[in-house]
Backbone atoms as SQL, in Angstrom:
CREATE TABLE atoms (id INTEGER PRIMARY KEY, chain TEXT, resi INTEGER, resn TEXT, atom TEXT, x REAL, y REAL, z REAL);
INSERT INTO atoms VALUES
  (1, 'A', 1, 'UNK', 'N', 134.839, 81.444, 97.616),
  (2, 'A', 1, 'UNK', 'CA', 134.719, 81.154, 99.018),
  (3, 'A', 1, 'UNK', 'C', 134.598, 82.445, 99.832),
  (4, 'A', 2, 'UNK', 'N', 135.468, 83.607, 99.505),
  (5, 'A', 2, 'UNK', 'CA', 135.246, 84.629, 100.147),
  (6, 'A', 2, 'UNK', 'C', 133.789, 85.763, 100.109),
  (7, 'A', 3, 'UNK', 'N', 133.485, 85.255, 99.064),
  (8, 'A', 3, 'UNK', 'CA', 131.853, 85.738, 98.563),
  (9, 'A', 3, 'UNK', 'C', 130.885, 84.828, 99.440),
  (10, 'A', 4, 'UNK', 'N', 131.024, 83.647, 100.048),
  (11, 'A', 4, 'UNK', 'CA', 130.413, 83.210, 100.702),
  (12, 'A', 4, 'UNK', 'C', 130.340, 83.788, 102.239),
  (13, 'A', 5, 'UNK', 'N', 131.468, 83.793, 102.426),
  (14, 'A', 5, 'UNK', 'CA', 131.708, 84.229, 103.901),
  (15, 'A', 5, 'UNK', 'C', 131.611, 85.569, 103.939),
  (16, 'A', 6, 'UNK', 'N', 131.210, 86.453, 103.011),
  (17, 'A', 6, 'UNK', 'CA', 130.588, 87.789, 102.824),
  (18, 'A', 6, 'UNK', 'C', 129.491, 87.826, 103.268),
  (19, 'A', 7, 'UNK', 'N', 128.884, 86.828, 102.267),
  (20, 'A', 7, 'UNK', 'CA', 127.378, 86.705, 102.350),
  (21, 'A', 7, 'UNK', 'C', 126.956, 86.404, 103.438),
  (22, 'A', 8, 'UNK', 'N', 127.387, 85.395, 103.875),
  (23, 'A', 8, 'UNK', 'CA', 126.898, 84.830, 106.089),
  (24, 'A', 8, 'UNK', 'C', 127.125, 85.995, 106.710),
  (25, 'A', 9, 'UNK', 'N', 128.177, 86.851, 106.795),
  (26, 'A', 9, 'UNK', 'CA', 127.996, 87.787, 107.153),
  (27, 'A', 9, 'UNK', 'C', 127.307, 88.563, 107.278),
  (28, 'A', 10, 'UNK', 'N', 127.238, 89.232, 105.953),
  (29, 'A', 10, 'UNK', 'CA', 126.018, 90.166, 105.771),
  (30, 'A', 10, 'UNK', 'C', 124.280, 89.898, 106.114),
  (31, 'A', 11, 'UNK', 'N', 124.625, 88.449, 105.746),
  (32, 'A', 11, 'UNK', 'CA', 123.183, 87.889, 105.892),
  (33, 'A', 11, 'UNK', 'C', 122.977, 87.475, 107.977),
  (34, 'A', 12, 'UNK', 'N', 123.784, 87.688, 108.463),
  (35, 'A', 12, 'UNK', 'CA', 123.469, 87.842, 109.961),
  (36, 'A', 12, 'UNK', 'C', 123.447, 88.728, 111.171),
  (37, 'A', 13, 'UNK', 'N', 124.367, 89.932, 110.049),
  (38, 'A', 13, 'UNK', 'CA', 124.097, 91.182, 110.673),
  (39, 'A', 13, 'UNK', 'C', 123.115, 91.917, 110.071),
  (40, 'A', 14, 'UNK', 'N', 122.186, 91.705, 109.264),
  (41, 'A', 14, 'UNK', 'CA', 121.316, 92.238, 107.951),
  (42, 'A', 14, 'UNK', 'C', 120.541, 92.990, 109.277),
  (43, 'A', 15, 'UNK', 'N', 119.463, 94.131, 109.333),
  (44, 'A', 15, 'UNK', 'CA', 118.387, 94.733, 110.092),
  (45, 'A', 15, 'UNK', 'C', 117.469, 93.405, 110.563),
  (46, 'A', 16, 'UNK', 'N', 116.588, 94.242, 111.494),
  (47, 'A', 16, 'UNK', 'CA', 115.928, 93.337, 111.751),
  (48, 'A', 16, 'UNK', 'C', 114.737, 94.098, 112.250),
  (49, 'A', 17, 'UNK', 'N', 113.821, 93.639, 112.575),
  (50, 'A', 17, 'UNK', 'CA', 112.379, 94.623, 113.110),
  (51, 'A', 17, 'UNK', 'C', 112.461, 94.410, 114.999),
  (52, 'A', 18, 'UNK', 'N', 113.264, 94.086, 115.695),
  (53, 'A', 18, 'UNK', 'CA', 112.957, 94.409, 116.818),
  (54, 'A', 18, 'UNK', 'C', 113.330, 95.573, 117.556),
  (55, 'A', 19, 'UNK', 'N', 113.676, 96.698, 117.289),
  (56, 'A', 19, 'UNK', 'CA', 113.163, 97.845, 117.037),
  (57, 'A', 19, 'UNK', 'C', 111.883, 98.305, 117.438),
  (58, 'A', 20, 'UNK', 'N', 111.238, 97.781, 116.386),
  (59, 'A', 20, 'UNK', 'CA', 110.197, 98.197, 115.636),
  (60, 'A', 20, 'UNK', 'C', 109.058, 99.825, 116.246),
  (61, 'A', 21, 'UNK', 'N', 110.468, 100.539, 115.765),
  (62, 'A', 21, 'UNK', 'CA', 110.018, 102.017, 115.415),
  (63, 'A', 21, 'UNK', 'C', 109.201, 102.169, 114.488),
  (64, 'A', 22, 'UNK', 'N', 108.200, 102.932, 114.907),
  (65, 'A', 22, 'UNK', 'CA', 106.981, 103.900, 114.099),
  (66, 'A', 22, 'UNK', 'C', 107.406, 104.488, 113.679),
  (67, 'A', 23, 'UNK', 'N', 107.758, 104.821, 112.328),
  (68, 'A', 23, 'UNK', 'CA', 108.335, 106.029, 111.142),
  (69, 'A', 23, 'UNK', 'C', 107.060, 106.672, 110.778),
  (70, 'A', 24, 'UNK', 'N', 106.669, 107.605, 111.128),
  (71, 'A', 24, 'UNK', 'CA', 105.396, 107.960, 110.205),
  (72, 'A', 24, 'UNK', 'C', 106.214, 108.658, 108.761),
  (73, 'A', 25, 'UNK', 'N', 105.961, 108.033, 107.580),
  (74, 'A', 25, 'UNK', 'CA', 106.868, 108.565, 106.719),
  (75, 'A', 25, 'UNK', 'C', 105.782, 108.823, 105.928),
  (76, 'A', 26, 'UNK', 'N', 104.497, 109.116, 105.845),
  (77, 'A', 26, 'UNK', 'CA', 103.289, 110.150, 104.927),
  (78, 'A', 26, 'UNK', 'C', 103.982, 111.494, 104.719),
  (79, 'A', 27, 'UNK', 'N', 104.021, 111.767, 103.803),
  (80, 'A', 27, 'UNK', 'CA', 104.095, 113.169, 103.707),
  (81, 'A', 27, 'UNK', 'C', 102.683, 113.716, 104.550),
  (82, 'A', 28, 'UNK', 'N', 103.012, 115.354, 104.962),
  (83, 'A', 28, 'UNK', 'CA', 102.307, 115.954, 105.490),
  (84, 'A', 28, 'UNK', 'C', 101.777, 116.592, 105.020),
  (85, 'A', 29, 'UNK', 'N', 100.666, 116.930, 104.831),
  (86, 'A', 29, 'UNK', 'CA', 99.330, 117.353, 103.408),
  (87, 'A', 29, 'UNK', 'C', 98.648, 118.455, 104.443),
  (88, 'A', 30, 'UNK', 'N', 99.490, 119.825, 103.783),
  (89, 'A', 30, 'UNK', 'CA', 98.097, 121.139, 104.283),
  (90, 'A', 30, 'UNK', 'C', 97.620, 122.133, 103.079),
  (91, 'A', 31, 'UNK', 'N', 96.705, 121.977, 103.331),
  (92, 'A', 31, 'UNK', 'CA', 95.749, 122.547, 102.336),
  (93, 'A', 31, 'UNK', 'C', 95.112, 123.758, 103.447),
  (94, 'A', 32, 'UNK', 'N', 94.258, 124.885, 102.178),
  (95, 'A', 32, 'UNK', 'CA', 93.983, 125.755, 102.401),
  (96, 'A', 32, 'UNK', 'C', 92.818, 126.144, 101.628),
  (97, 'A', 33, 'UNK', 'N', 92.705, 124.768, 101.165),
  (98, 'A', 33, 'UNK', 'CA', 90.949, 124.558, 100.146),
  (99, 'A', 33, 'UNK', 'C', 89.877, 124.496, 101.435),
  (100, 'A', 34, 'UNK', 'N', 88.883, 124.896, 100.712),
  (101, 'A', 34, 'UNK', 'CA', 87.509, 125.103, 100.941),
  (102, 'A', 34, 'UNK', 'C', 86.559, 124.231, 99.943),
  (103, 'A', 35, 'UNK', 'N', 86.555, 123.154, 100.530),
  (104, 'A', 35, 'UNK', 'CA', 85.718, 122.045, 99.623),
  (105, 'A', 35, 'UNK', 'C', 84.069, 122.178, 99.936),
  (106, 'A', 36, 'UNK', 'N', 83.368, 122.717, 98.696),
  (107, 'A', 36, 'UNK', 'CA', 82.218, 122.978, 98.949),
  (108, 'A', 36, 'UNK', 'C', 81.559, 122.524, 97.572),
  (109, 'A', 37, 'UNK', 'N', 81.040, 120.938, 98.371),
  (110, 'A', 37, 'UNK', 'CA', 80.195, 120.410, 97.743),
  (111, 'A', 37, 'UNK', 'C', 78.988, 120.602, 97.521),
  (112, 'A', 38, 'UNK', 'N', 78.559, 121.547, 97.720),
  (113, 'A', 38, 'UNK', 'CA', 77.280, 121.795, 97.180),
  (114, 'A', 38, 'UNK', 'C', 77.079, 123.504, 95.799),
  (115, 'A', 39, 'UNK', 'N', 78.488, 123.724, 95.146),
  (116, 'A', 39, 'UNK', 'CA', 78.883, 124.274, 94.266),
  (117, 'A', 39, 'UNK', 'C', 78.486, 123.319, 92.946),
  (118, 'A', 40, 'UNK', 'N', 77.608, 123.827, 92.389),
  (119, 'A', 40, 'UNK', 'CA', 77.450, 123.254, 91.065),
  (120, 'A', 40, 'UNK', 'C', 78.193, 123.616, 89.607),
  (121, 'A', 41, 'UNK', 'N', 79.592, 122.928, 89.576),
  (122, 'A', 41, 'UNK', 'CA', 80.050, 123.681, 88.339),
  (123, 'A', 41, 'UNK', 'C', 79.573, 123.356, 87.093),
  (124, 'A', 42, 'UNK', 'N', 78.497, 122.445, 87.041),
  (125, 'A', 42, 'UNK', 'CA', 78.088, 122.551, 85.824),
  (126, 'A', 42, 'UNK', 'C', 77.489, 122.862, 84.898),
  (127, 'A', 43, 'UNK', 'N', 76.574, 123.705, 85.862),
  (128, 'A', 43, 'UNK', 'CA', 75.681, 125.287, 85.690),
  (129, 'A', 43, 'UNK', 'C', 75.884, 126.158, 86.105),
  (130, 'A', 44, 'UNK', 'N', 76.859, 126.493, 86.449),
  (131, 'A', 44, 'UNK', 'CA', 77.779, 127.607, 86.774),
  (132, 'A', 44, 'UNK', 'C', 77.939, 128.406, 85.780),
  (133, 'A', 45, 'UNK', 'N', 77.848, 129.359, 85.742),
  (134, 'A', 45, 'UNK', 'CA', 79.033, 130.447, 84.834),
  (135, 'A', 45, 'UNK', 'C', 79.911, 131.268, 85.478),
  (136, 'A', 46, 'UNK', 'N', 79.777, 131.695, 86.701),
  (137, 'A', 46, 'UNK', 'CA', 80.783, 132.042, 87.822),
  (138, 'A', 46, 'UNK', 'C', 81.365, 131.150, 88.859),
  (139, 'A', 47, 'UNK', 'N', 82.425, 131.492, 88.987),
  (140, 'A', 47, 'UNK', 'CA', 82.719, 130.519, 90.305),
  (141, 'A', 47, 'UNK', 'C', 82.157, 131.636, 91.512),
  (142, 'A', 48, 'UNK', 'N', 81.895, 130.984, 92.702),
  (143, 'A', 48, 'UNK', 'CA', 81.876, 131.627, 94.126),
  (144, 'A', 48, 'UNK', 'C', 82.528, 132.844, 94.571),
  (145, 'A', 49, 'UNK', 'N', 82.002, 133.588, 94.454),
  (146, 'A', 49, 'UNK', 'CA', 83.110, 134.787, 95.471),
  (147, 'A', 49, 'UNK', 'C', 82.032, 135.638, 95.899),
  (148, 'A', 50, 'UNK', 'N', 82.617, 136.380, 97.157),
  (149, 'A', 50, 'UNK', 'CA', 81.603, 137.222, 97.991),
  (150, 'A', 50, 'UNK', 'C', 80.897, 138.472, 97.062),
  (151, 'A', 51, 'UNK', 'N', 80.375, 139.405, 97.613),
  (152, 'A', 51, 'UNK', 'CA', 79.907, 140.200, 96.822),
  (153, 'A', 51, 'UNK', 'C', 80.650, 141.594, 96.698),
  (154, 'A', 52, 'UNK', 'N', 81.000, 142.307, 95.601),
  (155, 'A', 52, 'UNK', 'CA', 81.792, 143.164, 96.019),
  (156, 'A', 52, 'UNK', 'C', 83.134, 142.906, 95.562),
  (157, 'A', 53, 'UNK', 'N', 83.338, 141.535, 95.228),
  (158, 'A', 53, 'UNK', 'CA', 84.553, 141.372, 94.477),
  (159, 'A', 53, 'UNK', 'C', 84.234, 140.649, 92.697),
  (160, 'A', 54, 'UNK', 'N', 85.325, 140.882, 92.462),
  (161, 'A', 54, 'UNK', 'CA', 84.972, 140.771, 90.968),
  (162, 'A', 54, 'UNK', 'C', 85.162, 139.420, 90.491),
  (163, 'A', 55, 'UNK', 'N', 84.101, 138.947, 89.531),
  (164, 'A', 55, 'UNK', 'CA', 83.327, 138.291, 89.330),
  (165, 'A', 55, 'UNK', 'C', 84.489, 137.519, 88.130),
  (166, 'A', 56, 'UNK', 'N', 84.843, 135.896, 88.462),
  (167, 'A', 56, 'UNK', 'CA', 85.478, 135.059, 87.643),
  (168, 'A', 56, 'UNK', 'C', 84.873, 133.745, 86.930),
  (169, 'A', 57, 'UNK', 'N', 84.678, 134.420, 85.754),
  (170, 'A', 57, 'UNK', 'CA', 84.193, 132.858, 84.804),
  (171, 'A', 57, 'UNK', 'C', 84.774, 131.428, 85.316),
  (172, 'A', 58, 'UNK', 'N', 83.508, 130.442, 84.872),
  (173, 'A', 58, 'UNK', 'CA', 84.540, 129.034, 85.393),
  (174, 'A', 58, 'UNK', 'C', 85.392, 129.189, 83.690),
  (175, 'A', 59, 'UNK', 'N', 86.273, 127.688, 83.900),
  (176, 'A', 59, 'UNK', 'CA', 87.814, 128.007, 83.013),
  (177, 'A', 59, 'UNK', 'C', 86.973, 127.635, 81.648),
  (178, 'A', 60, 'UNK', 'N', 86.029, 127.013, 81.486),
  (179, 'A', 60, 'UNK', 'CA', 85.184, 126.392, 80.142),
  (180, 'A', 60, 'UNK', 'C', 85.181, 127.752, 79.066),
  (181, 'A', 61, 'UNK', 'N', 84.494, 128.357, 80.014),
  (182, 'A', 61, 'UNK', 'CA', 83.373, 129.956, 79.374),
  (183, 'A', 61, 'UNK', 'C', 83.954, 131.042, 80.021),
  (184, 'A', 62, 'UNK', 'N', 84.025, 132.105, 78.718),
  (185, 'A', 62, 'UNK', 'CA', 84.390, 133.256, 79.652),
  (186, 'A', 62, 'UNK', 'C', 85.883, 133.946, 79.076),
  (187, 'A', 63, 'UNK', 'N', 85.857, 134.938, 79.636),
  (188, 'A', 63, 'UNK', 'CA', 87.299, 135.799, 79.186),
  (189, 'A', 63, 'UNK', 'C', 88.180, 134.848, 79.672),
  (190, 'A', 64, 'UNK', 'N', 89.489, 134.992, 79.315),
  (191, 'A', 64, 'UNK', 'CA', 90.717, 133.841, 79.827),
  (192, 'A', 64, 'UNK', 'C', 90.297, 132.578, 80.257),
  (193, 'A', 65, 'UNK', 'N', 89.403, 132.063, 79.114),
  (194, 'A', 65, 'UNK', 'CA', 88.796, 130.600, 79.458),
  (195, 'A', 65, 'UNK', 'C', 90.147, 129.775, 78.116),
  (196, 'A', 66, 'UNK', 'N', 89.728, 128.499, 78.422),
  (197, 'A', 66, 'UNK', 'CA', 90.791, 127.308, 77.777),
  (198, 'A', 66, 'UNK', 'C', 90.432, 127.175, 76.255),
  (199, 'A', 67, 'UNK', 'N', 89.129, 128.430, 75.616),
  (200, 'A', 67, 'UNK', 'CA', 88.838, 127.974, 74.559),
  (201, 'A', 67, 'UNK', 'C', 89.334, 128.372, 73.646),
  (202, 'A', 68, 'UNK', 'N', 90.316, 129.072, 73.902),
  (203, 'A', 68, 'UNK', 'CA', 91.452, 129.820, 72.487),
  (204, 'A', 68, 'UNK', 'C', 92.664, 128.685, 72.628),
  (205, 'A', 69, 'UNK', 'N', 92.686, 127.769, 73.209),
  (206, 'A', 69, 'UNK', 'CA', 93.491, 126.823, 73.351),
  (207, 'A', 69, 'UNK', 'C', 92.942, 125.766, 73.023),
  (208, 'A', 70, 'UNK', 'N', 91.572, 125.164, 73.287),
  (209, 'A', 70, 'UNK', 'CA', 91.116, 123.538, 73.135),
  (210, 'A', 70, 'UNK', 'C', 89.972, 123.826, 72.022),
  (211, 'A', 71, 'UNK', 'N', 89.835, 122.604, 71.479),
  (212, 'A', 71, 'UNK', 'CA', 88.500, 122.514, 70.699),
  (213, 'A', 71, 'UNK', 'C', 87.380, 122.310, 71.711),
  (214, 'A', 72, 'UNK', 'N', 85.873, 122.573, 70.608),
  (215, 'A', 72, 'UNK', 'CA', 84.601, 122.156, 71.956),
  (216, 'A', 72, 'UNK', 'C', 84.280, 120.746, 72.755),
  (217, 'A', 73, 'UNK', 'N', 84.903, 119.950, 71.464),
  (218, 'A', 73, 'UNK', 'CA', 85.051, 118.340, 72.369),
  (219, 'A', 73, 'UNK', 'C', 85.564, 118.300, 74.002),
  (220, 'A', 74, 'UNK', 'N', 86.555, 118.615, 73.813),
  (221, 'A', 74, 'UNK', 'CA', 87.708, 118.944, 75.010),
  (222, 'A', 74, 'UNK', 'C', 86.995, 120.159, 76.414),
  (223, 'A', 75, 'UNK', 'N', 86.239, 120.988, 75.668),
  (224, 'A', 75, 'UNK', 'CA', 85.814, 122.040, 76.730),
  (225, 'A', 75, 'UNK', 'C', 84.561, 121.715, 77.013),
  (226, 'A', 76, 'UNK', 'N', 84.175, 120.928, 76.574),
  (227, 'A', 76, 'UNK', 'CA', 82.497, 120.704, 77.152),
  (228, 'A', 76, 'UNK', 'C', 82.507, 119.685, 78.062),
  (229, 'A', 77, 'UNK', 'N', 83.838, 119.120, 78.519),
  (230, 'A', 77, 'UNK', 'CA', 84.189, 117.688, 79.388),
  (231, 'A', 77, 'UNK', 'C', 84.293, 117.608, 80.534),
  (232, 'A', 78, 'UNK', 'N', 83.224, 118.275, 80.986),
  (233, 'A', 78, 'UNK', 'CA', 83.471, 118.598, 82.827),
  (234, 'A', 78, 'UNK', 'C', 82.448, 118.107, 83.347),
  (235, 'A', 79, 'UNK', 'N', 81.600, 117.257, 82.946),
  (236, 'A', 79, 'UNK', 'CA', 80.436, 116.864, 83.614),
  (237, 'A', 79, 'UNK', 'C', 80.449, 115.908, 84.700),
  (238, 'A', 80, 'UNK', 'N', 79.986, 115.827, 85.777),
  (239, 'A', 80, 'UNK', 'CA', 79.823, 114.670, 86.332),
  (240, 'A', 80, 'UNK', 'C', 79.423, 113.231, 85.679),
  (241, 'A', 81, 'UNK', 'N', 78.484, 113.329, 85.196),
  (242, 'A', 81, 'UNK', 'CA', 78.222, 111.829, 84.630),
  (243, 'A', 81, 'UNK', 'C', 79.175, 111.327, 83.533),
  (244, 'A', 82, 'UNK', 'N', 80.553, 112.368, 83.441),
  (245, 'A', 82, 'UNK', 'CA', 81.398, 112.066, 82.321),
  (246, 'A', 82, 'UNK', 'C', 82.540, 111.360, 83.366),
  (247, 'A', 83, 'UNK', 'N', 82.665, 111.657, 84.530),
  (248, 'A', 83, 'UNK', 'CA', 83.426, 110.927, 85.425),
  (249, 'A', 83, 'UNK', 'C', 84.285, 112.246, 86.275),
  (250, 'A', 84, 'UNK', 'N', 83.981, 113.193, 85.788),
  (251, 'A', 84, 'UNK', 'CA', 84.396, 114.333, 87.134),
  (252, 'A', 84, 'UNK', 'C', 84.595, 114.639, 88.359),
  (253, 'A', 85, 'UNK', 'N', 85.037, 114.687, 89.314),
  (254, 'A', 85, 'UNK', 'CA', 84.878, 114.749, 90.150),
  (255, 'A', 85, 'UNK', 'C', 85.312, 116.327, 91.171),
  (256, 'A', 86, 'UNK', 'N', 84.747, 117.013, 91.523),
  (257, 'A', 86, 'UNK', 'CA', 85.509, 118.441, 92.601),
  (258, 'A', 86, 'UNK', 'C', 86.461, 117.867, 93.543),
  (259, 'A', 87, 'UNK', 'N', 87.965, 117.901, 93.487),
  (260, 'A', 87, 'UNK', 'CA', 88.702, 117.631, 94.784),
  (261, 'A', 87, 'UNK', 'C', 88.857, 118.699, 95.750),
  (262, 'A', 88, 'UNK', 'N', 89.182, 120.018, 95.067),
  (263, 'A', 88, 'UNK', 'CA', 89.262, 121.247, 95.724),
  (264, 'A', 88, 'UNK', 'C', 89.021, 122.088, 95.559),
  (265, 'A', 89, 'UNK', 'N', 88.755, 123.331, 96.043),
  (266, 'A', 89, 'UNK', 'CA', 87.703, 124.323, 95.712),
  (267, 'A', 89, 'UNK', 'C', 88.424, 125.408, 96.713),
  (268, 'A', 90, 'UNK', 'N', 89.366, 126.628, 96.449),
  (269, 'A', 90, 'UNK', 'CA', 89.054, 127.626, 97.580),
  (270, 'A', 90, 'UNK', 'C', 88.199, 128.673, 96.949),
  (271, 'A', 91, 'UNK', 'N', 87.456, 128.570, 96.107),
  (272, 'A', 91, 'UNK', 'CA', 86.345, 130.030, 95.877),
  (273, 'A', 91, 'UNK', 'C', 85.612, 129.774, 97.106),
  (274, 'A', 92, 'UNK', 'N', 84.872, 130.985, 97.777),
  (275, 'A', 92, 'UNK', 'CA', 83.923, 130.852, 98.746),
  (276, 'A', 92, 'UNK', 'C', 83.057, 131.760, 98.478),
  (277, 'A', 93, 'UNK', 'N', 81.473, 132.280, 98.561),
  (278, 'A', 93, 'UNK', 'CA', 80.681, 133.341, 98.160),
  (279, 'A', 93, 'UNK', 'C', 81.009, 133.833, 100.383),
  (280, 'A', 94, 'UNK', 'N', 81.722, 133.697, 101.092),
  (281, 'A', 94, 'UNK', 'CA', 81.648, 134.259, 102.664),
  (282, 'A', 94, 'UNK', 'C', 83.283, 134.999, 102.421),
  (283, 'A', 95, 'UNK', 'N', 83.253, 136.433, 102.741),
  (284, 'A', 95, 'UNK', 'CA', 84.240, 137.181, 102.732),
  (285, 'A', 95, 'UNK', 'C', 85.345, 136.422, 103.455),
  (286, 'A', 96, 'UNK', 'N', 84.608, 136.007, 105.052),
  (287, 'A', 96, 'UNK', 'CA', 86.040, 135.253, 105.961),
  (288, 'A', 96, 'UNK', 'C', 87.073, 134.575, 105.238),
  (289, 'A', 97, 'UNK', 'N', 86.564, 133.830, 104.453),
  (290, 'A', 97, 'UNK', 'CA', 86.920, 132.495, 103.388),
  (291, 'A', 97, 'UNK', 'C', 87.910, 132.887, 102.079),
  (292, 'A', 98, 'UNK', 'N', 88.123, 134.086, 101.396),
  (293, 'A', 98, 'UNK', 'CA', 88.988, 135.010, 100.843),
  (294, 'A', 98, 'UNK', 'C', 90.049, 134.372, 100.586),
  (295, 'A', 99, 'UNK', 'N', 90.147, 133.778, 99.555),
  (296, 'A', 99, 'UNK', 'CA', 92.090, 133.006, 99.724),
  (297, 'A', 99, 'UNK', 'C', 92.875, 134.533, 98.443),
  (298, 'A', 100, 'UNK', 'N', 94.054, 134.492, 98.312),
  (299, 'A', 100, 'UNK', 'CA', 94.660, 135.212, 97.552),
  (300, 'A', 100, 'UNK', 'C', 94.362, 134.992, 95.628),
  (301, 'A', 101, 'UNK', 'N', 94.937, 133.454, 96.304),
  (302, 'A', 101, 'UNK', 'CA', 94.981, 132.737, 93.924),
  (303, 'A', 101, 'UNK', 'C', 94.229, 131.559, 94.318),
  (304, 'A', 102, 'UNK', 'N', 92.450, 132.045, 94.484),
  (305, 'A', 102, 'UNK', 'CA', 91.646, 130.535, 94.652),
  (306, 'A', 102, 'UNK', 'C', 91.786, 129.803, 93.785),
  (307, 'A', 103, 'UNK', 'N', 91.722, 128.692, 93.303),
  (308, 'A', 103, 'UNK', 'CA', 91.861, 127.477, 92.975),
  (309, 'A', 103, 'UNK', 'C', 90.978, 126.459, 92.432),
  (310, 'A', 104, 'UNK', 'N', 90.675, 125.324, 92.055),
  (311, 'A', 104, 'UNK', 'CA', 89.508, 124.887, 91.712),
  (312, 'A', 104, 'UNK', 'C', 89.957, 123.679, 90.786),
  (313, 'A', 105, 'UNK', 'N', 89.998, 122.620, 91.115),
  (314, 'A', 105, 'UNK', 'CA', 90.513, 121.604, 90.764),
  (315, 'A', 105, 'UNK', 'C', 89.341, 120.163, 90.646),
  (316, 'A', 106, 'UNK', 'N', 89.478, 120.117, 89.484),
  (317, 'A', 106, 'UNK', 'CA', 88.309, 118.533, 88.965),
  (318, 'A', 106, 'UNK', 'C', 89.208, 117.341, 88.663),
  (319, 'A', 107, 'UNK', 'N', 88.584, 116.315, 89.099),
  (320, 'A', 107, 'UNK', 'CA', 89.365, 115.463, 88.794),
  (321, 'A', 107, 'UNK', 'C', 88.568, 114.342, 88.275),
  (322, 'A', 108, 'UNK', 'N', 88.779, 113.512, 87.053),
  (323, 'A', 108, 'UNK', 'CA', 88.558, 112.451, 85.647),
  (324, 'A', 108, 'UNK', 'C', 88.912, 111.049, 86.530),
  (325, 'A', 109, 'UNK', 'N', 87.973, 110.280, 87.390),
  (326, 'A', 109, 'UNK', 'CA', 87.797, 109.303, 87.964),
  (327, 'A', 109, 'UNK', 'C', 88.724, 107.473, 86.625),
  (328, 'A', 110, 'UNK', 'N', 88.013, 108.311, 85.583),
  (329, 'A', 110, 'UNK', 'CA', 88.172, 107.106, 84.358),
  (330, 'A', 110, 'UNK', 'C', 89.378, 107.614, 83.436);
């Protein structure tokens, strides 16, 4: 009986939405990418950078590439028509654009 009269309780002081405060509860997303879709990494052998600075293989090919780590199955898997996609990009070939540790991120749709 006393579990009942808990429950009415609880169940009539419970919240309610008239209130109804706006929480914006998104996290807040800042980025410092440079999304530049018209970068082709799949004929690439460099990524983007101005001129005058030194010159970084994409991660496939190249000195400190993923291939002392993966087999060729695994490293040849960056294609678009394989389901790839560019989310972010701070390489830029425009000096202004300069980030510190650019970045470069694909992302596998499937």
């Amino acid at each position: 009986m006393l579990f009942l009269i808990m429950g009415y309780c609880l169940t009539m002081t419970s919240c309610s939405d008239d209130n109804n405060t706006d929480w914006n509860l998104a996290p807040l997303l800042t980025t410092r990418s440079v999304v530049t879709p018209d970068f082709d990494w799949e004929k690439a052998d460099w990524m983007p950078t101005p001129a005058g600075y030194a010159q970084i293989p994409v991660p496939w090919i190249g000195a400190g590439s993923l291939s002392s780590f993966y087999e060729t199955d695994i490293l040849n898997d960056y294609k678009s028509f394989d389901g790839w996609e560019m989310l972010y990009n701070a390489f830029s070939s425009e000096a202004s654009n300069v980030v510190n540790n650019p970045f470069f991120v694909l992302y596998n749709k499937y």
